[in-house]
C-alpha positions in Angstrom: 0.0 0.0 0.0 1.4 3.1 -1.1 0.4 6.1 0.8 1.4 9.8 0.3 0.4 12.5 3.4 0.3 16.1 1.8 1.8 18.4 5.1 2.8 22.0 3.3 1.4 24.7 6.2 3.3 26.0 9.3 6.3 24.1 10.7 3.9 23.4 14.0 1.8 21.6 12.0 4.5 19.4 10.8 5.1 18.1 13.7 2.1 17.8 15.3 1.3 15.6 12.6 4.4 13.0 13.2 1.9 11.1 15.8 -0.7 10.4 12.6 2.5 8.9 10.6 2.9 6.7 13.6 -0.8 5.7 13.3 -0.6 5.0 9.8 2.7 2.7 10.2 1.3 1.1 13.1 -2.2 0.5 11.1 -0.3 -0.3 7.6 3.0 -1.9 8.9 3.8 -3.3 5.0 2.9 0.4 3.5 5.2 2.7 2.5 4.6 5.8 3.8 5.3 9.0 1.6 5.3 12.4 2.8 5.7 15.6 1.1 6.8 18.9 3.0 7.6 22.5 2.1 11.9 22.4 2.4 12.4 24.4 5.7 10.0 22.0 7.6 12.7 18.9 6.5 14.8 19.4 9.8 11.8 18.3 12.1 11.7 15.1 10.3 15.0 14.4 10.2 15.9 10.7 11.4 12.1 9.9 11.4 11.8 6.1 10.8 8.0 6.6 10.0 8.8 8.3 7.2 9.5 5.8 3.8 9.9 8.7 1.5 10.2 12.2 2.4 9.7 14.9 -0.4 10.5 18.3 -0.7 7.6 20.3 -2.1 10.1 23.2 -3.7 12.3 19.9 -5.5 9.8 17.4 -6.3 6.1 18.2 -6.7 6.9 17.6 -10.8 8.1 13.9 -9.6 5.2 12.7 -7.8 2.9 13.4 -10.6 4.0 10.3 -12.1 3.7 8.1 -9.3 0.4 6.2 -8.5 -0.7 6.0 -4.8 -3.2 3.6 -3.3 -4.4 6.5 -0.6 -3.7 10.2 -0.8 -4.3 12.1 2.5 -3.8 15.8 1.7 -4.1 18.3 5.1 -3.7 22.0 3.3 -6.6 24.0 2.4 -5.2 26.5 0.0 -6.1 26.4 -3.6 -2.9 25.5 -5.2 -2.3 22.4 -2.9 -5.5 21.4 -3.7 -5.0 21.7 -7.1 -2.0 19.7 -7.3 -3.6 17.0 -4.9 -6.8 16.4 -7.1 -4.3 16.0 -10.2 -2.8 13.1 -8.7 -3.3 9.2 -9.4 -4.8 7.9 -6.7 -7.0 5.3 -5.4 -8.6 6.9 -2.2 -8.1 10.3 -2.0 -9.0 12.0 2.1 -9.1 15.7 2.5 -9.9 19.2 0.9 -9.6 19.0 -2.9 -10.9 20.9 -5.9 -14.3 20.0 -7.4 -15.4 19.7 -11.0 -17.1 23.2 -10.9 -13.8 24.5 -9.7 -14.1 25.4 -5.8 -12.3 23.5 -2.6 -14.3 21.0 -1.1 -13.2 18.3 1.2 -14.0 14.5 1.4 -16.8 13.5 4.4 -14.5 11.4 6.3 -12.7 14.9 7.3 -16.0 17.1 8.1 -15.3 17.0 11.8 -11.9 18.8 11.6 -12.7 21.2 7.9 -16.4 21.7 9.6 -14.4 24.2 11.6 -12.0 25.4 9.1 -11.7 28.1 6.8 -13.3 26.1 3.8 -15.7 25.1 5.8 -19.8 24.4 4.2 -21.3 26.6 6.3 -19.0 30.0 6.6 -16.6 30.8 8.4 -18.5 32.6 10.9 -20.2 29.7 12.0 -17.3 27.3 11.7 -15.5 29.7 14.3 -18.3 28.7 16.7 -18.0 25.5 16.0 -14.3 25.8 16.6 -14.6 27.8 19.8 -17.1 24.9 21.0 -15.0 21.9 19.9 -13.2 20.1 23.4 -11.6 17.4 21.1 -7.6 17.3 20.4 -6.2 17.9 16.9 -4.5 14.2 17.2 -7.9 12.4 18.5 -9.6 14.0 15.7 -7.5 13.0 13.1 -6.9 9.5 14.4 -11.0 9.1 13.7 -10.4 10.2 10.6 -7.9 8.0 9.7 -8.8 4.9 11.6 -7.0 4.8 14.3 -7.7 2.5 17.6 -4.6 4.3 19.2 -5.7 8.1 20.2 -2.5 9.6 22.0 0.8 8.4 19.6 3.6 10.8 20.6 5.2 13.6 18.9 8.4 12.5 17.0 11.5 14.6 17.0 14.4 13.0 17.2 17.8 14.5 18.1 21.7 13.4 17.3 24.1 12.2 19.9 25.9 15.4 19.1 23.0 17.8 20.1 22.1 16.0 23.0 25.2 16.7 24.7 25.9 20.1 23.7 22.4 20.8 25.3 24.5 19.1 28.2 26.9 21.3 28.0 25.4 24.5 27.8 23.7 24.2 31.3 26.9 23.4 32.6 28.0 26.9 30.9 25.5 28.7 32.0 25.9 26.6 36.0 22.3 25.4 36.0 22.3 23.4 39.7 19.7 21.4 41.4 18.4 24.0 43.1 18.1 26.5 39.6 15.9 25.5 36.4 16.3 26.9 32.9 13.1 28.5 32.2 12.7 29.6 28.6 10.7 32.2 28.0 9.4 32.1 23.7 8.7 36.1 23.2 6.7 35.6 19.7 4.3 34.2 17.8 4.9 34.1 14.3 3.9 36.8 11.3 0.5 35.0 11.1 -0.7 35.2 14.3 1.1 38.2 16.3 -1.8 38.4 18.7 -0.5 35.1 20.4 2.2 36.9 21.7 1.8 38.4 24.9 2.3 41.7 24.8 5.6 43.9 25.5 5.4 45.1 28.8 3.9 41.7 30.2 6.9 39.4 28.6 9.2 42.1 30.5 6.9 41.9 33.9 7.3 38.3 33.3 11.1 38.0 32.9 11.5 40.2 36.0 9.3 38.1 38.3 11.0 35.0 37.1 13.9 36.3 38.5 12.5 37.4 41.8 11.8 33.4 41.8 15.1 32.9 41.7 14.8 31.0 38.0 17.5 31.0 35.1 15.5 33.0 32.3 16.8 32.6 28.6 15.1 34.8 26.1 13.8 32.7 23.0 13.1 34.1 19.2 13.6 33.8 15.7 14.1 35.9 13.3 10.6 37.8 13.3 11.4 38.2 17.2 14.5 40.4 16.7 13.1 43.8 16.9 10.9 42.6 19.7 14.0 41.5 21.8 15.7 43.9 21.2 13.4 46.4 22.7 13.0 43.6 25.7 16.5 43.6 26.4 16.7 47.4 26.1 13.7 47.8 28.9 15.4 45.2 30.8 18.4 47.5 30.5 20.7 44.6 30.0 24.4 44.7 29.6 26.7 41.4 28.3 29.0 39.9 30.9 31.5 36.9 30.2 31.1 33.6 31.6 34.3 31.8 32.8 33.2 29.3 30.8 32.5 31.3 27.9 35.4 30.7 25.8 35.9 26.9 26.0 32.1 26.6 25.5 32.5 28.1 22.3 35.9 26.0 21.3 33.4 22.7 22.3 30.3 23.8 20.4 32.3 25.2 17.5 32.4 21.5 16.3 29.1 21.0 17.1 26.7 23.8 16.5 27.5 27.2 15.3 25.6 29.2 18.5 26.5 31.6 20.9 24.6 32.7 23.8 25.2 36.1 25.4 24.7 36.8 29.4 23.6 40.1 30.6 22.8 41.3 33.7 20.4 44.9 34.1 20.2 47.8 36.5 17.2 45.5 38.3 20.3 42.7 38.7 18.5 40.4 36.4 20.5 37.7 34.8 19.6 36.9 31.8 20.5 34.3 28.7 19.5 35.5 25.2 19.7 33.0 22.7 19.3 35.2 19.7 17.1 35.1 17.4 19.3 34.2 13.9 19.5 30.3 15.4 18.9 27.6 12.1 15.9 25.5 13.0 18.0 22.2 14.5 20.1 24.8 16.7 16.8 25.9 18.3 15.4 22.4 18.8 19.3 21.9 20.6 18.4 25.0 22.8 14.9 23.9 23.8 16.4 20.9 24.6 18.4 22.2 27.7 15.2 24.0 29.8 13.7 22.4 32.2 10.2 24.6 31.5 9.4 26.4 28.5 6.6 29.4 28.9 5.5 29.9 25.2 1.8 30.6 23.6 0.6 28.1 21.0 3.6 28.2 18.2 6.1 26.0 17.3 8.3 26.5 19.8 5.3 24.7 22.1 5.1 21.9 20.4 8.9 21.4 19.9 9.0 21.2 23.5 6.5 18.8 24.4 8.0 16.3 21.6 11.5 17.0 23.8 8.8 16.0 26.6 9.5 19.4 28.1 7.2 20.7 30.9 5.5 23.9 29.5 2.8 26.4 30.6 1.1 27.9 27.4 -0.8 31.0 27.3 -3.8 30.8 24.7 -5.5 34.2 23.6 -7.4 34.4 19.8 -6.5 30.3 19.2 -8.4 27.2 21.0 -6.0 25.6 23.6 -8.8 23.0 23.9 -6.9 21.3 20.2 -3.8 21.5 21.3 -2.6 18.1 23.2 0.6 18.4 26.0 0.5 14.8 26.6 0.0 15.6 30.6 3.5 17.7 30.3 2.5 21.2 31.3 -0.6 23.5 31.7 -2.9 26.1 29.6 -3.3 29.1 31.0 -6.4 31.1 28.8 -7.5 34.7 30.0 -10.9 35.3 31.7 -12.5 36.9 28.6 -15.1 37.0 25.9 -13.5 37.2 23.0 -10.8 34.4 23.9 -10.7 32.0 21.1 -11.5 35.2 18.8 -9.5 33.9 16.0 -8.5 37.6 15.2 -4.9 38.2 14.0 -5.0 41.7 14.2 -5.9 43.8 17.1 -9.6 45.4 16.3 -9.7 47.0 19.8 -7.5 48.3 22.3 -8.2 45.2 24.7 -8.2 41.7 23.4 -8.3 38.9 24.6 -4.1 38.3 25.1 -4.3 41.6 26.8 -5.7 39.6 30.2 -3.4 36.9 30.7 -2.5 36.9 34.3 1.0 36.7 34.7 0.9 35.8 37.8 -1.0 32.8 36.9 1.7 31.8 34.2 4.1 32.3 37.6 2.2 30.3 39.9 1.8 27.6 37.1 5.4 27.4 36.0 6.5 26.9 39.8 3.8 23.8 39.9 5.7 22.4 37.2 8.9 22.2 38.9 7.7 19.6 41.0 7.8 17.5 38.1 11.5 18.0 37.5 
């Protein structure tokens, strides 16, 4: 049984969907299993023995067109993935596709999940409600959908023998003890969701209560997070100091991992670790792999860190935490208000719903997680 599993949409989505490749191996043991990404996904699937096949859409969307599959399970919404899926040769075909008059539509067997969606039959006003309603887990739902007797597969996200111990190594750098955790702290949330992110002056109350808790705090980013540190660090009034440990650290990960980490220490004598924000994707995984709690909303970085089987506290504001599964690693903290689960990506007031998390809340909940570590 050939299979191919169409996964094209944010990286968080790529791995959130490692636990339905399980499934189908588990459930099809003698198929081979054929999944086609977009090319900056392909480090979160690296080493993943699920996988038969992997394909990269930017190299080889020409090549599958020539292949014949027994099942196609396509998961992206957008016109030109649907086009390309519905041109395909294919016995069973599961998931949005285009119809003869020319429109996406999407098989019955996924109804539960595109019900809710923005293709949805019934508007996307009402499939909002339906979303905001909805109790059920991204993975449960899809496991119906596919078949599955198993519900809770894990995420898959392997790491090398090398990154393993320079995530070792840099808490000895940085002289996390016993009695200290490494608490990340994920400032953003992405250029299609920038509401997720708690605002400016929260994430720097946060950091500075952190520290009154006595916790490590390393500041976490990528590249759309640089401005935003930035001004962080510059609120924080942070200034770089060495590490004795700074210089051999960086002979040791110099073979390893091109990444450097910079300590500073403000005028409110707050020690703090910024990571930067330039990392590649598998020196990120590497970092997240040295906290003992990440504090993140709904992103990637979340989901990275529960596949690391991280403890976390998530903060949810316009997205459902009710989808999202942690696999009994951490907690959801969602604000007290009316329009949470607003699915609004840009701010249409001057108080939304990410506007009343209670940071103390994320505080208290990140020091209940400790006694987990």
């Amino acid at each position: 049984m050939k299979i191919l599993f169409i996964k094209l949409g944010a990286l968080g989505g790529v791995l959130r969907a490692t636990p339905l490749f399980t499934g189908l191996k588990q459930k099809y043991p003698k198929s081979e299993l054929n999944v086609i990404i977009q090319r900056d996904s392909s480090p979160l699937l690296q080493n993943n023995s699920d996988i038969d096949k992997l394909w990269i859409w930017e190299e080889d969307k020409d090549k599958i067109k020539s292949i014949s599959f027994d099942w196609i399970i396509n998961t992206e919404d957008d016109k030109e993935t649907c086009e390309f899926a519905s041109k395909l040769k294919t016995k069973k075909f599961t998931g949005p596709y285009i119809s003869k008059s020319g429109e996406i539509n999407y098989t019955k067997d996924v109804a539960i999940w595109y019900d809710m969606g923005k293709i949805s039959k019934f508007g996307l006003e009402k499939a909002n409600k339906l979303k905001k309603k909805n109790s059920r887990r991204y993975q449960d739902i899809y496991s119906e959908i596919l078949g599955f007797k198993e519900k809770s597969y894990p995420l898959i996200l392997n790491l090398t023998k090398e990154e393993k111990e320079w995530s070792r190594e840099f808490r000895k750098k940085h002289e996390v003890g016993e009695k200290h955790f490494l608490i990340g702290v994920n400032t953003g949330a992405g250029p299609n969701w920038p509401l997720k992110a708690l605002p400016l002056e929260k994430t720097v109350k946060l950091i500075k209560d952190l520290h009154n808790k006595n916790q490590t705090v390393i500041l976490l980013g990528g590249p759309n997070e640089k401005e935003r540190n930035i001004e962080i660090l510059k609120k924080l009034k942070v200034k770089p100091i060495k590490n004795k440990t700074q210089n051999i650290f960086r002979k040791f990960i110099s073979k390893i991992i091109s990444f450097e980490s910079i300590v500073g220490t403000s005028k409110f004598n707050i020690k703090l670790i910024n990571a930067g924000t330039e990392n590649t994707l598998r020196k990120f995984i590497s970092i997240i792999n040295a906290l003992d709690i990440l504090i993140t909303s709904d992103t990637l970085t979340l989901h990275v860190a529960v596949a690391l089987k991280k403890r976390v506290v998530c903060f949810f504001g316009p997205t459902s935490a009710e989808e999202i599964e942690l696999y009994g690693q951490g907690v959801k903290i969602k604000p007290d208000s009316e329009c949470y689960c607003c699915f609004q990506k840009k701010r249409i007031k001057d108080k939304m719903c990410i506007d009343e998390i209670d940071i103390e809340k994320i505080i208290q909940s990140m020091l209940n997680q400790t006694r987990y570590l």
